[in-house]
Steps between C-alpha positions, in 0.01 A plus 500: 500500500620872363400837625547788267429867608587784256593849548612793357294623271340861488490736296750661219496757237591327133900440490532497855598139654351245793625203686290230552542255780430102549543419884485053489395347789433119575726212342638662261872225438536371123479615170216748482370718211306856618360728275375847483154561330286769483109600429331795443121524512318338244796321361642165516785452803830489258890397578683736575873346539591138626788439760693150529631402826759351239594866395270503180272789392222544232362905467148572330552685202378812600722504761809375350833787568255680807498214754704280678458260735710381812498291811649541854593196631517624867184685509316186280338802300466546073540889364350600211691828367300717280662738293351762284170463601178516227145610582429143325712296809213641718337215680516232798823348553478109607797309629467099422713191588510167348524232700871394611660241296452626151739359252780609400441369132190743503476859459270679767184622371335810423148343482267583816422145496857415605512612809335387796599785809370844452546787679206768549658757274618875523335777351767663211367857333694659207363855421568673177 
């Protein structure tokens, strides 16, 4: 069992920058894939960018060159940098977790359906 709580978010003006964060509670040992998605109202909850406990990373294409993402190992927490904010990146911020052991021969998701741990998500505004 994983516990996800997000924070960070708020608002920006377009261009500014936010850091998103992931605090991981529970039994979190082995290979794990997380993920960043996010959903704004009346649309469809979307990836955002996929982290690899093994080190691997997948970025949206919207997103691609504006945000990274990052894990402390002390503090068991996933960051989400986002860089050059757009009004479009407005929306609800979601961290998920797969469960642990997920191969190594695999790469981590970006579907929804991939991940069973959710956080309750963070609130991120972009104004123009």
């Amino acid at each position: 069992q994983v516990q996800l709580v997000e924070s960070g978010g708020g608002s920006v003006q377009a261009g500014g920058s936010l850091r998103l964060s992931c605090a991981a509670s529970g039994s979190t040992a082995g290979r794990r894939c997380m993920a960043w998605f996010h959903q704004a109202p009346g649309k469809e909850r979307e990836g955002v960018a996929v982290w690899g406990s093994d080190g691997s990373t997948r970025f949206a294409d919207s997103v691609k060159g504006r945000f990274t993402i990052s894990q402390d190992k002390a503090k068991n927490t996933l960051y989400l940098q986002m860089n050059s904010l757009k009004p479009e990146d407005t929306a609800m911020y979601f961290c998920a977790s797969t469960y642990a052991g997920w191969p190594t021969w695999e790469a981590c998701p970006i579907q929804q359906d991939g991940y069973a741990y959710w956080g309750q998500g963070t609130q991120v505004t972009v104004s123009s």
